[in-house]
N, C-alpha and C positions, 0 to 999 in steps of 0.2 A: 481352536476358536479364532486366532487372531489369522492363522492361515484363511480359513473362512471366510471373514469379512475381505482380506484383501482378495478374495478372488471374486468374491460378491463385486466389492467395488471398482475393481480393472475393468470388469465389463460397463457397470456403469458410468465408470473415465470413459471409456471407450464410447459410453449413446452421448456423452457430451459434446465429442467430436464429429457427432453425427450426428445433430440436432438442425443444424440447417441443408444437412444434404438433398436436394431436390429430389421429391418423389419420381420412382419411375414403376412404369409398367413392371410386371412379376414375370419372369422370362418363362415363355412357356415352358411345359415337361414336355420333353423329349423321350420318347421309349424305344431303344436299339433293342434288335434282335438278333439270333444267333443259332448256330449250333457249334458245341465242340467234339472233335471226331480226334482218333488217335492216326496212327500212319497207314493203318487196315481200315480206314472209314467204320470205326465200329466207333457209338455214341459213348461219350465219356460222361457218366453219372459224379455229383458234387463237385463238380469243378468252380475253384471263386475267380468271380467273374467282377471286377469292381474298378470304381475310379476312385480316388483319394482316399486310397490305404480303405475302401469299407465304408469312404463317407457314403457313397453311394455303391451299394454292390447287389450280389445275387448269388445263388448257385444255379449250374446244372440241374435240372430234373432227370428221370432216369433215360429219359430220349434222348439225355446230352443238349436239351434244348434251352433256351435261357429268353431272359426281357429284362432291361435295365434298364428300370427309371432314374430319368435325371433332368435336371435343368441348365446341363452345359452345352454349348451348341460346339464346343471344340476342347479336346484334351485326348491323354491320353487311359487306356483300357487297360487292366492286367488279368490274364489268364493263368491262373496257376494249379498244379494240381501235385502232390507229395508223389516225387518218385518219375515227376515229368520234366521238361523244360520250361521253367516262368515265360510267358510270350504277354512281350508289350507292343499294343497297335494304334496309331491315331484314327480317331474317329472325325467324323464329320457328317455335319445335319441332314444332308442329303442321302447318305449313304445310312441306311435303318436296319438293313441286316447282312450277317456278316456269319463266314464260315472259316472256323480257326479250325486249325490243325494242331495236335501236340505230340511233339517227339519225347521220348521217351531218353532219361539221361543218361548219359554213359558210364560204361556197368551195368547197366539196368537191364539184364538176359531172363532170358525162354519163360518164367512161368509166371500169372499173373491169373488171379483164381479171385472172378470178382461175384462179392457177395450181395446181391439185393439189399437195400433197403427193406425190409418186411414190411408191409401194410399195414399187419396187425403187430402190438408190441409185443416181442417174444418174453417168455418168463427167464430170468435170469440166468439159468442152469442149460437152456434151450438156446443163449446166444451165443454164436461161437467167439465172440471175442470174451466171454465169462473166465475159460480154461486158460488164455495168456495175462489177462490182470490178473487173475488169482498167482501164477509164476511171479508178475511182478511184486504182488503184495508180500510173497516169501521170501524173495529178496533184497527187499527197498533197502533193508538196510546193512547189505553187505555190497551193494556193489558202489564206485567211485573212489575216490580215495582210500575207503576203508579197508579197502583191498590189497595195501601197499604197506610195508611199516616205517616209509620214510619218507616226505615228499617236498618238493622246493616248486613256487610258481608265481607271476606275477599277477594282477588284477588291472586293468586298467579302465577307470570308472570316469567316462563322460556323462553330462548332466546338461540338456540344452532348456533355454526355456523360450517364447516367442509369441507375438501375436500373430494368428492365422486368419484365413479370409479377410484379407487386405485389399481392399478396392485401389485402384487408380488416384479418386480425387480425395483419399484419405492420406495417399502419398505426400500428393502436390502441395496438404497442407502441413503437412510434416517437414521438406527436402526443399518446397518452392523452388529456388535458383537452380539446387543440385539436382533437381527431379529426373533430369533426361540422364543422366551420369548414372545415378542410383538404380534406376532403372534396371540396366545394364548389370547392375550387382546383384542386386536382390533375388535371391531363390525363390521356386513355387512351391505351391503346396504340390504335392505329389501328383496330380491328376494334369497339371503343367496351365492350371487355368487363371488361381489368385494368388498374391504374394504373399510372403512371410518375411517376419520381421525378427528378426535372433536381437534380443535385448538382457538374454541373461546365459554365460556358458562357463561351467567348472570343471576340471580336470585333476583327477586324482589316480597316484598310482602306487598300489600296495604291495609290497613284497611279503609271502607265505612261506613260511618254514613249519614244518610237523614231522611228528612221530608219533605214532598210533601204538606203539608198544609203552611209549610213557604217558601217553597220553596228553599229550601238550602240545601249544599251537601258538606261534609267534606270529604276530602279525603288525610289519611295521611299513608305516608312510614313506613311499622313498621320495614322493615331487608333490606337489601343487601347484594348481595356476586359477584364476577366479579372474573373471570380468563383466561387467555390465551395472546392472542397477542395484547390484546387493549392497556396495558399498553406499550408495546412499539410503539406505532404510530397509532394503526390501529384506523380507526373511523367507529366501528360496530355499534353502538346505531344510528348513521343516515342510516346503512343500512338496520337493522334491523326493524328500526319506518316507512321502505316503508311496512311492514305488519302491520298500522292501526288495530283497532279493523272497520271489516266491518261491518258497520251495515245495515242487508238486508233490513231494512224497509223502509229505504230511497230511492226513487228512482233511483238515481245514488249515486254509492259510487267512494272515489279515492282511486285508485292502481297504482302504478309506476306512477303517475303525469297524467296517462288518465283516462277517467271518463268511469269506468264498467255497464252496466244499470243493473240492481238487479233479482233476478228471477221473486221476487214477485213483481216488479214495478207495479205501474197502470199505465203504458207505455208498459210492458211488453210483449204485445202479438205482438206490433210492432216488436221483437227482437227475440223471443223465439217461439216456437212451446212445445206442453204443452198435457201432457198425465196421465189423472186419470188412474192411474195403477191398484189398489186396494183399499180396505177398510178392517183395521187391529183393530180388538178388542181386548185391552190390558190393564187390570186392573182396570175391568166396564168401558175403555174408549175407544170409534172408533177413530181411526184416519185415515184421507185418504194422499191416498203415489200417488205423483204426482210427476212424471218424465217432465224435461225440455229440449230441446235441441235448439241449438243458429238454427237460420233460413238461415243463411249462416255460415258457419265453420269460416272463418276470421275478423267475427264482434267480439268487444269486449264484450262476453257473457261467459256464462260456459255452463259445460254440468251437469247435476247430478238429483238430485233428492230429495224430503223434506218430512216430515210427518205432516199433522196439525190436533189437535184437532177439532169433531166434535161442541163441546159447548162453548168455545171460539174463536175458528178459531185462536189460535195462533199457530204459527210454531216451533215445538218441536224436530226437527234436521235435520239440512241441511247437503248434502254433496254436493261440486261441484270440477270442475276440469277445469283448462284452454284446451280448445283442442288446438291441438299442431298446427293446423293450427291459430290461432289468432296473428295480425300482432302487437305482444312485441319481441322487440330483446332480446335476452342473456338469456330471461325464457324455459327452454329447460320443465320445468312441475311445475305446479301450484296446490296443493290441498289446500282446504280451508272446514272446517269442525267444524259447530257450534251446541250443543247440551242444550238442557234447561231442568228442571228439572219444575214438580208439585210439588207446595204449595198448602193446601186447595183445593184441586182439581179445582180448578179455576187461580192461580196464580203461570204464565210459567218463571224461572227465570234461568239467566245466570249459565248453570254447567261446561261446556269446549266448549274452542276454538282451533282450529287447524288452524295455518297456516303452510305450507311448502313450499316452492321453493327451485328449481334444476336449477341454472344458470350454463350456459356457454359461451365462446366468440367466436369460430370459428362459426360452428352452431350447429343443436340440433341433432347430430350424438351421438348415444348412446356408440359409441367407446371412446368419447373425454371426457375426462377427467373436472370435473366442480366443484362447490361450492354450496353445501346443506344449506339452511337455515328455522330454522325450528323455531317457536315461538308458545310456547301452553299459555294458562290461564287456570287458575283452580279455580270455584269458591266454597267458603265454610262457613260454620256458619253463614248461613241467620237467624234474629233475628229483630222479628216487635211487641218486646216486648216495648222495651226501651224509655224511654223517654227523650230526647236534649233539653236544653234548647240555644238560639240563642247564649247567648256570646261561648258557646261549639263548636257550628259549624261553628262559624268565626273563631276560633283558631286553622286553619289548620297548620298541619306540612309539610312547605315545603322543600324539599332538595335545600340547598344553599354552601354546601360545598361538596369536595369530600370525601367517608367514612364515611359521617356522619351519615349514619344507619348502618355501619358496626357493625354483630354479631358474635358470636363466634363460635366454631365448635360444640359448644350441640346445640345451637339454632338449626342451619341445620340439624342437626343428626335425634333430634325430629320431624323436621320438614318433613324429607325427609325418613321418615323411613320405606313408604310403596314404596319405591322407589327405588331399589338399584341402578340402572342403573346411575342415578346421582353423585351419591358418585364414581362410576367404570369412568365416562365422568372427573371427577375433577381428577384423578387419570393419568389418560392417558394425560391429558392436559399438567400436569406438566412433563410429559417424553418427550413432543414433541417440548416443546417450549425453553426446552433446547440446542436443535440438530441444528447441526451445519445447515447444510442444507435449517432447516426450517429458520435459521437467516435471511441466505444470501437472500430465497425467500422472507421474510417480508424487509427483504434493498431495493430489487430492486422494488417492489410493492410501498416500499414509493418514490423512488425514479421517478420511471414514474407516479405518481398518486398525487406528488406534489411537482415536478421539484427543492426538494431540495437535499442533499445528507449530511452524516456527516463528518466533519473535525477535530471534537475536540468534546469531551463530552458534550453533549446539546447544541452544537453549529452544524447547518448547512449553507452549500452553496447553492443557487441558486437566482431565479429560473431558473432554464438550457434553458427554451422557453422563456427568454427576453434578451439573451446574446446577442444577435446582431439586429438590428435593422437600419432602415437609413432614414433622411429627407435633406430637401435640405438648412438647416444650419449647421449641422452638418458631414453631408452626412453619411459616415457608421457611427453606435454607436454601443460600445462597453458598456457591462451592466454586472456587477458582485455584488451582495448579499450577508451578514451574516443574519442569525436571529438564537437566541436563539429559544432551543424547547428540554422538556425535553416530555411532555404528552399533550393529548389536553385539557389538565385541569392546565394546566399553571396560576400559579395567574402574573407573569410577564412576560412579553415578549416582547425582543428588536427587531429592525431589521431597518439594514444600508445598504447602497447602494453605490454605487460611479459609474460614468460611465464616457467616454469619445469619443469626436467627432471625427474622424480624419481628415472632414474637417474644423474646427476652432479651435478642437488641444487646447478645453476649458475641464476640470475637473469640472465634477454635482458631488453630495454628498446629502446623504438626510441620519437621524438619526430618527427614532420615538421608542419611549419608552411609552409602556404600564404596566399600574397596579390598580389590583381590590382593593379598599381599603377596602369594605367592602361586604361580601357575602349578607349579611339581615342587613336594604337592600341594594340590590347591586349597589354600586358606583364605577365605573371607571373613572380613567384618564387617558389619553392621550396626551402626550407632542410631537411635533415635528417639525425638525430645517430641514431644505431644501430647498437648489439650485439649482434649474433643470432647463432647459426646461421645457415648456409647452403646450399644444393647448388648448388656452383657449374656443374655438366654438366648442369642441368638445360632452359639456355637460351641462345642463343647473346649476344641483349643486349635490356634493354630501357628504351625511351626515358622511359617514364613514371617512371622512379626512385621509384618503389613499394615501401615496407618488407614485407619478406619475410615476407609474409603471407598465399600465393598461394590458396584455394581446393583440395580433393582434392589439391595438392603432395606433394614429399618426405615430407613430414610426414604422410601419409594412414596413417592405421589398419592397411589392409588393404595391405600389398607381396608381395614376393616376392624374396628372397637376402635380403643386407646390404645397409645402407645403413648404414655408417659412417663411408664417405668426404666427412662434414662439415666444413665450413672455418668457423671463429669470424672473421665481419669484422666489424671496428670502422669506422664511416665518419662522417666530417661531410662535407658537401656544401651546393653551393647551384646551383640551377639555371634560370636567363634563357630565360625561351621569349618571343618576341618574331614576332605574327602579321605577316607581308609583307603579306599579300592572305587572302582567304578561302582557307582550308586551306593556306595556304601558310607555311611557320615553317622561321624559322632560334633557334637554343637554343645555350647556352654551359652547361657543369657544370663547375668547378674543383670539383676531389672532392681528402681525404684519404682511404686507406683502410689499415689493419694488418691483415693478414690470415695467421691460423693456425691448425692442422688442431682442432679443435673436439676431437681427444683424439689424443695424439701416440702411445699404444700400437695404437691403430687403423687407422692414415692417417698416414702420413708425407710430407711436401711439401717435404724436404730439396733443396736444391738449394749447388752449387756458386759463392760471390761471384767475384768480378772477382781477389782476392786471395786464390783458392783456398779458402780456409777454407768449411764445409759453413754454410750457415743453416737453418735451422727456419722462419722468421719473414721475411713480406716486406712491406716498407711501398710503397703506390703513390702517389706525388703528382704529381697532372698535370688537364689539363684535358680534355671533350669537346665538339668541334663538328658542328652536326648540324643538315642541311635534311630538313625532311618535308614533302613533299608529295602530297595526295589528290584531288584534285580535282573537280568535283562533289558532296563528300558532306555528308550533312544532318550540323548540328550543333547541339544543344538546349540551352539555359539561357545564360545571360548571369555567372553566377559565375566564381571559380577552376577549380571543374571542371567542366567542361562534357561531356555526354552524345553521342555520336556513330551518325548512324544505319549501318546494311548496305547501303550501295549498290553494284552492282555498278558501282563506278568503283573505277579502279588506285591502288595506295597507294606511293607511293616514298618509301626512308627512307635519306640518307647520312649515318655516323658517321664522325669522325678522331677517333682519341684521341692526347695527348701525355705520356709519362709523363719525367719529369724528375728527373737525380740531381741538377741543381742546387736544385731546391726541395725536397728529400731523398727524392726516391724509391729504391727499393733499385737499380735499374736503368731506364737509357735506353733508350725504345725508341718507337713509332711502331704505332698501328694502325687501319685503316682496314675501314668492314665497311658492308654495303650490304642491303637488301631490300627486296624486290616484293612487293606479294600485290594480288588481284582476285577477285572473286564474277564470273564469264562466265555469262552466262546462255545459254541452250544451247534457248531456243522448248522447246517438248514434250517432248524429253530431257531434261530438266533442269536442272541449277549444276554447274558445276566449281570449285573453290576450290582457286585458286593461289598458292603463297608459295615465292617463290627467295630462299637469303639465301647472301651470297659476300663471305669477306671474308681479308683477310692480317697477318698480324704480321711488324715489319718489326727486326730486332733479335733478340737472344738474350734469352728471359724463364723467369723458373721456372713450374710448373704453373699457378699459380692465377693465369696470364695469357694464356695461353695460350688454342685453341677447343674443348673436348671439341667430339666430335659429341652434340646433345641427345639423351640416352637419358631411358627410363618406366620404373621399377622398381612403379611402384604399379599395382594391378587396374584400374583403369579409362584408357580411351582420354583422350588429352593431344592436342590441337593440337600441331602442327609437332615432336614428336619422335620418335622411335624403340621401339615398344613390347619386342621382342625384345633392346635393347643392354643392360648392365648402361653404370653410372654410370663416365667412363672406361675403357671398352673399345676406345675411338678419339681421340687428342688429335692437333690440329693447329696449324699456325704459319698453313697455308693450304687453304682451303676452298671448298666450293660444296654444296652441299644444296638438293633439289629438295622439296615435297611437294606432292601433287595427290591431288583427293579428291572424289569426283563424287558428286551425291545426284541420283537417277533420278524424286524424285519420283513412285514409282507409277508411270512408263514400261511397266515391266515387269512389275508383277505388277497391275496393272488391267486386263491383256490375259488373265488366265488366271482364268477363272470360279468356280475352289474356292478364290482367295484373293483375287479384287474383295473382298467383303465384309469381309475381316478389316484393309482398309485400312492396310496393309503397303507398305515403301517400300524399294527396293535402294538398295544402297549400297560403293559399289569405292574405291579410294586405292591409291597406290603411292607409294612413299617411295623416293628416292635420295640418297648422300652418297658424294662424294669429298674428299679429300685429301689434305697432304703433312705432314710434319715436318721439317725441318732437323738434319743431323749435331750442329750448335751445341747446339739445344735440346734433343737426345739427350745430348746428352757432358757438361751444365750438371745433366743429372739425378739426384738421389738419395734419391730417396723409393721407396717402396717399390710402385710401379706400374712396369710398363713402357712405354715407346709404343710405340703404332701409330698408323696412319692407313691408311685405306682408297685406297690410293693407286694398287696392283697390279689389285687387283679392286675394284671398286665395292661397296658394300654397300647394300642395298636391303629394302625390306619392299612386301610386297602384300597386298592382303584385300579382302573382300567379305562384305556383312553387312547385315542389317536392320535398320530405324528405325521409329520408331514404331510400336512396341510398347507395348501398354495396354490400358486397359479404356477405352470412350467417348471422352471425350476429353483422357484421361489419357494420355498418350502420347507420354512423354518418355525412353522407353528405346530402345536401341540397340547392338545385337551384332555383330560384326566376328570372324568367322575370319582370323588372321594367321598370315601364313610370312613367310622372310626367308631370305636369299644363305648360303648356307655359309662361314663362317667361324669362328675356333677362338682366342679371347681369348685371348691371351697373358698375363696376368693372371689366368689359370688359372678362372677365373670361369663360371659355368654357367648359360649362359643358353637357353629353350628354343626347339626351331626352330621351335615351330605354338604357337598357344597361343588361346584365344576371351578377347576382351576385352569389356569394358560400357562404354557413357559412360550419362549421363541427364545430359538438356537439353530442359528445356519451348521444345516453341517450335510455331509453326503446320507 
């Protein structure tokens, strides 16, 4: 999310800078023609034909004939074709058509057996490139490494980041004096027309050791090097890790959080359309060049083309490209480009990766101005000499601080020496992120990207979207924020609050204070004091102990009924998270809590003591114990708090809580509560997003310990709770609550012609909730609620609804028609049975 916004708001730093640029004429389109012929003048079919990596490109038709539009009146062309010579040519406005020639590259001998395009789609069994995916699908997973039982290699992982289509008089207001100098320095975009600006560049280098007979795999940091804007705020390494290593052998991989179906899927043909192009003999070895193209333009597919060995049938380099029609907002061009190298002429192993993206925010107008993100790998010194023995390959080095594989400038130097380009990128870096300009753009990017703002050295204000708010104990609230923040690698980090109601004219305050105590391994605590308001039915539990500060919450402007069933908790706490293993955490919270209804003419939470007498007022004193575990998922920065990515891997979370009248709790009791949740990626259908949470109270407790089911009184759509409940219309001692929520990703409306274009996305959920109450905690009750629990009949909600909603690539709105089970609040409470909800969430 927070990736999001900041890439939302670069661009609109960016229309800042360009608010008083003088309008000009729109340069005309230009349309070059062509043909491409090989060394026999025979017409070469799908040949890419493009300027700026694809910004602007084409194929070959089957005459070899080609027309590229564009609006540059000078750059340069690339001709390329798998298994030919890449030929680059300048073009010029005068000159409209042009006849390339392509040589065929060395090795490249006698046979070449080229197969039409079909007119008509052939049936699966009918295309000849069928019988060699199938070869590959029998081998995916033996060829590569797996093939060896012992192997040593390095990885070296670049990471650029930049703004692209950079005009001249965007320069002159960035560089002024140095303009004519910089000039001189500054690289072009690929087509050789507008510049780029390198403002952000990482370097990492991994060394790999395995053994496939133990099955174990060491894998440790030998260098680091980082420069540009990260160290003042920006958080590139979570925007950069949306370029995964893809692995095409999977059938579905994840890109931007939706699930891509792969070329070579064995699902594949359902998605793609598939053309044995050729067969290329190259160093005693044939390989055939098999072009793919998506079967609809706006399914999540590519376009490109592979080559695979005829003796292994592994795939020895892929290129592909998003087409510009596929429905990701803010990807204005997507290349992705994977190459392996021969071992033993049998064993295909990792040589370079290519990812790059071209985003932008308004839309994918090649006039507008965007952000380049580019991530290579390079791999090298494969060695299946060596022998590990097991204690070697448990003794991985993992990064646990920050700089802690910082090298010095010979390590780079040697390292980078076939390279220059790198050394000129760290060069420029340091010119730019001095300038005044680009300051002020990295302030305002952090500013709308995390509604904080600076006040004082390491100290910020906000956050600016929770300033005001209003419920009907309070009525308007007023909400103002400090938190410390020097990097997002902060080993401590404060942050205080204070707000106030104007109608009850009470001062909230809440303090939490975090610190890593130890990197390896990593133990955290977390201390915090806070009197707020609360809605306690608004969630069942949550682990991050978070001062109730949530985002659109209870607190949101815009509701519907009352909301004055607020509870005033007082709490100190402190809480031990302590990492086992990667994603794996065991946590202790010993918490005080007083807890009382935030206005007692409104909400009464009476309940019955052990010695009959009624109380108003419950104190809880006891501790929480709690394993989390996720396994697989990415997690960013090296601080106290740490950033986590959307993997679709399973999340398991188990709580005990113990509450104790010996340490003066108002009651003894016991409770225990459990949750799942997964992103299932679903190939072409899309994600389903699932979250089960089931949990019991073991003992007799008043309300405000009890489980409301999570109800939404507020106008916009909530994760994991109930739109149609009001706030306690269901409390339980024991529960189970299901939610599932499927995003079709354009499945469905990319297949119907009057709404391809408007790049619309379905969207269904089904919500269920059971459970019970106990006679005990009926008979303990005297507040001015009744229970229930959905115990008889199930209570349930359904919807279906559309996303990605907007203009270009503005496209973070999202509508939901919702119904729900008949049911009749016994709390007299009126809640409605249909009702259209909104969320807004920027995301791809």
């Amino acid at each position: 999310m927070k990736y999001l916004l900041t890439l939302l708001s670069l661009v609109i730093g960016l229309s800042v800078y360009s608010q008083n640029k003088p309008k000009k004429n729109k340069p005309e389109r230009i349309i070059y023609r062509g043909v491409v012929l090989d060394i026999d003048k025979e017409p070469l079919p799908f040949v890419n034909v493009y300027m700026a990596k694809g910004k602007y490109g084409t194929t070959t038709d089957e005459n070899g004939e080609f027309e590229l539009k564009t609006r540059r009146k000078h750059g340069k062309m690339t001709i390329s074709l798998m298994g030919f010579q890449t030929k680059v040519i300048k073009v010029r406005p005068k000159k409209r058509f042009y006849t390339i020639i392509l040589k065929e590259e060395k090795n490249v001998l006698d046979e070449v057996v080229i197969v039409n395009r079909p007119k008509k789609r052939l049936k699966k069994k009918e295309n000849p490139a069928y019988k060699i995916l199938k070869e590959i699908w029998k081998r995916r997973k033996t060829n590569g490494l797996k093939k060896v039982s012992k192997y040593e290699y390095k990885k070296h992982e670049i990471t650029e980041i930049g703004l692209n289509h950079v005009d001249t008089l965007f320069l002159k207001r960035i560089f002024k004096n140095e303009y004519s100098q910089v000039m001189k320095e500054l690289p072009f975009d690929s087509e050789g027309l507008h510049y780029y600006i390198p403002i952000y560049i990482k370097e990492l280098v991994y060394h790999y050791y395995g053994d496939n007979k133990l099955g174990k795999e060491r894998i440790d940091i030998e260098a680091e090097k980082t420069n540009g804007f990260y160290q003042q705020g920006f958080v590139f390494d979570r925007m950069a890790n949306k370029f995964d290593e893809v692995d095409i052998y999977q059938n579905t991989f994840n890109l931007f959080n939706k699930p891509f179906v792969s070329p070579i899927s064995t699902t594949g043909f359902d998605t793609y359309d598939y053309l044995l192009y050729d067969s290329i003999q190259k160093n005693n070895q044939k390989y055939y060049n098999i072009y793919f193209f998506p079967r609809r333009d706006a399914d999540l597919a590519f376009t490109g083309n592979f080559l695979v060995s005829d003796k292994s049938f592994a795939v020895t380099k892929i290129q592909m490209r998003l087409n510009k029609d596929v429905n990701v907002n803010f990807v204005r061009n997507l290349f992705v480009e994977k190459e392996y190298t021969i071992v033993n002429d049998s064993v295909f192993l990792p040589k370079r990766d290519v990812f790059e993206g071209d985003f932008t925010l308004v839309d994918k107008s090649e006039k507008n101005k965007g952000m380049t993100l580019k991530k290579t790998y390079e791999y090298s010194g494969y060695d299946f000499t060596k022998e590990y023995s097991t204690e070697f390959l448990d003794k991985m080095l993992v990064k646990v601080a920050p700089n802690q594989f910082k090298k010095n400038d010979d390590f780079w130097d040697d390292y980078n020496q076939e390279d220059s380009k790198i050394g000129e990128t760290y060069q420029l870096i340091n010119k730019v992120k001095n300038k005044k300009s680009i300051k002020n753009l990295t302030k305002w990017i952090n500013i709308l990207s995390t509604g904080y703002f600076n006040v004082a050295k390491n100290v910020q204000f906000g956050p600016l979207y929770k300033f005001i708010g209003k419920n009907g104990v309070e009525g308007v609230r007023l909400y103002a924020g400090l938190r410390t923040f020097k990097s997002s690698d902060d080993r401590f980090r404060m942050i205080t609050h204070v707000a106030y109601g104007l109608k009850d004219k009470k001062i909230k305050y809440g303090v939490q204070a975090k610190y890593l105590l130890s990197y390896q391994p990593r133990i955290e605590v977390d201390a915090k004091i806070e009197d707020d308001n609360q809605q306690l039915a608004r969630m069942l539990f949550d682990l991050n102990q978070i001062m109730y500060t949530e985002t659109f919450g209870s607190n949101f402007v815009f509701t519907r009924g009352k909301n004055n069933f607020l509870s005033r908790v007082k709490e100190y706490s402190v809480k031990f998270d302590y990492r086992v293993a990667k994603n794996f955490h065991l946590g202790f919270i010993p918490a005080y809590k007083f807890i009382t209804p935030a206005n007692h003419d409104l909400f009464s939470m009476d309940y019955v003591d052990d010695t009959g007498k009624i109380q108003q007022d419950l104190t809880d004193v006891g501790a929480d114990l709690y394993i989390a575990y996720t396994p697989g998922r990415d997690v960013y920065g090296l601080g106290v708090e740490q950033r986590y990515g959307k993997n679709p891997y399973p999340s398991f979370v188990l709580k005990y809580h113990k509450g104790s009248k010996d340490l003066g709790s108002s009651v003894d009791y016991d409770k225990l509560q459990f949750r799942y949740h997964q992103s299932i990626l679903l190939g072409k259908i899309g994600k389903t997003e699932v979250t089960v949470d089931m949990g019991k109270v073991f003992g007799n407790v008043p309300l405000s310990l009890l489980s409301p089911v999570p109800a939404n009184q507020v106008l916009l759509l909530k994760p994991n709770t109930f739109t149609l409940l009001n706030y306690y219309d269901f409390v339980t001692d024991t529960y189970a609550v299901g939610h599932f929520v499927h995003h079709f990703n354009g499945f469905i409306l990319n297949r119907l012609p009057l709404f391809r274009k408007l790049k619309l996305r379905t969207v269904a959920s089904f919500r269920a909730a059971y459970g019970t109450i106990s006679d005990g905690n009926i008979s303990m009750n005297r507040s001015n609620l009744n229970y229930a629990a959905p115990n008889d009949n199930l209570y349930y909600e359904y919807s279906v609804g559309v996303e990605n909603i907007g203009y270009g690539n503005i496209r973070f709105i999202r509508v939901d028609a919702v119904w729900r089970s008949n049911y009749t609040s016994v709390n007299g409470l009126h809640s409605p049975k249909f009702a259209i909800r909104m969320a807004f969430k920027p995301d791809f």
